[in-house]
N, C-alpha and C positions, 0 to 999 in steps of 0.2 A: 797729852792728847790735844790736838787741835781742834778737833769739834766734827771732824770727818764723820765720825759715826752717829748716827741718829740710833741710839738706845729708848724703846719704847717701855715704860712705868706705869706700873699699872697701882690699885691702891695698895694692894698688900708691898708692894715694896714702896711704898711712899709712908704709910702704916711705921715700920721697919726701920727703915731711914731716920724718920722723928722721932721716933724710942730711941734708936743709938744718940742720934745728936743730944736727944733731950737727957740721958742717962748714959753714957761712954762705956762705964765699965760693967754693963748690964751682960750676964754671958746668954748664951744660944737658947738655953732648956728656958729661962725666964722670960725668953723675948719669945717665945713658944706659946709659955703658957699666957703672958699678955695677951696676945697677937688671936688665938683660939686656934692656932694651927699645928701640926706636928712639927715636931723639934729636927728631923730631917728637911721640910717644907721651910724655914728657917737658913739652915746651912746650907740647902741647895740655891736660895734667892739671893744669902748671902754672897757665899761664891759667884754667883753670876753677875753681881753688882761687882765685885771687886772685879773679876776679870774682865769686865767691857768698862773698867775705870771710873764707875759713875761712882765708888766710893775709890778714895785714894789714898785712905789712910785710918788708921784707928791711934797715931798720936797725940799726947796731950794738945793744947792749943793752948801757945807759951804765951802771954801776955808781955811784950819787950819795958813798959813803963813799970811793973813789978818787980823785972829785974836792974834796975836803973836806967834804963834806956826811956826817959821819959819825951825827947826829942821826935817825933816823925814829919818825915819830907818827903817830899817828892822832886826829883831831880828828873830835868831832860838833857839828854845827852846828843851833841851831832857828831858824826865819827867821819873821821878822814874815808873816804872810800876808799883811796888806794891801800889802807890796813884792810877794811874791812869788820863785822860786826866776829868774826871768831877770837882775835885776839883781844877785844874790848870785852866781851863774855866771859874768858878766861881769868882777865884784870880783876872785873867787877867782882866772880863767884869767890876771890881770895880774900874778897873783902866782909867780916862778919855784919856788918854794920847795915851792907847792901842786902834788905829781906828780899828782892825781886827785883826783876829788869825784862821788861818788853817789848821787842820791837814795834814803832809803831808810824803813824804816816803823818803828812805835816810838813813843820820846818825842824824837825829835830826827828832823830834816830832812834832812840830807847828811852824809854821811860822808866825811873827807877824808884822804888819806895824803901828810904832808909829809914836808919835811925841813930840816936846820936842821946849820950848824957846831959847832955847842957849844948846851949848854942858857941858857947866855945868848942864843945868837943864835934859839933857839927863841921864847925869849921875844917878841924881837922882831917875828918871823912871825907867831906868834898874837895881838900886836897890830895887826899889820897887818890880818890877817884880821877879828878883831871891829870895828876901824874903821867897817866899812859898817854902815848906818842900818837894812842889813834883816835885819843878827844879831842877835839876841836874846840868846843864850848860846851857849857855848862849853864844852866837854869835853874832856881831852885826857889821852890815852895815853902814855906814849913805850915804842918797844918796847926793851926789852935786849938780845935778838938776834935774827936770823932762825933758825927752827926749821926750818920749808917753803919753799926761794924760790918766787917764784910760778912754775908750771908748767903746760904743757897737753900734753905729749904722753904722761901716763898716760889724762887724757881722750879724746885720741885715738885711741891702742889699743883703751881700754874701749869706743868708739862702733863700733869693728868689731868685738871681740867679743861686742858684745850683740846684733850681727845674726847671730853662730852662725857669723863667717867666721873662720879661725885666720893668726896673723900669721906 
């Protein structure tokens, strides 16, 4: 989703939302009875979060440093425009190493957050990655720690508190 839709949150699915995040494997009837509401009022808010994408998933959330992958970077990428960003897309998504890639604006083309086992194996990846014919350059980051993980449910809150409703 790119952000076209403005989906309006109200508490009860903000409520909802922090139970799942806060407990994953919590089923429908318990988030019901938490919640004080009917266990259909549940599944119908459910579904309609999943369907307008403001949930986009109920998978675990893999931690990559647990499974050796103790490495993260960030790479920018500039891309030949006469390739173009579809064959650079295609390159990248082969790559397991590559968690994500964004177009984005500046002097470089995509932005990408890998990971790698050791900064030898880093090495590796980021030739993997320049390999393709329609990178031009490469820049790369590595972080030293996470400061912020990535998060969405102070966005959450904050999207019903800017509508003046209290959580």
């Amino acid at each position: 989703m790119n952000g076209e839709q403005n989906v309006q949150l109200d508490v009860l699915d903000v409520r909802l939302i922090e139970l799942l995040a806060e407990e994953p494997r919590i089923g429908v009837l318990e988030c019901s009875r938490r919640l004080g509401v009917a266990r259909g009022t549940v599944q119908a808010r459910l579904d309609k979060l999943v369907e307008r994408r403001v949930i986009e998933g109920f998978g675990p959330e893999i931690a990559p440093a647990a499974i050796g992958f103790g490495v993260t970077s960030f790479v920018t990428l500039e891309i030949s425009q006469r390739h173009g960003h579809d064959p650079v897309t295609a390159h990248l998504a082969a790559i397991p190493e590559v968690l994500e890639a964004h177009t984005i604006t500046g002097s470089s083309d995509l932005l990408c957050r890998i990971v790698a086992r050791s900064n030898t194996d880093l090495q590796r990846v980021i030739d993997q990655i320049v390999s393709s014919a329609g990178i031009t350059r490469a820049s790369t980051i590595i972080a030293l720690a996470e400061q912020i993980p990535y998060r969405t449910l102070p966005l959450v809150r904050s999207a019903v508190r800017a509508e003046g409703r209290a959580l």
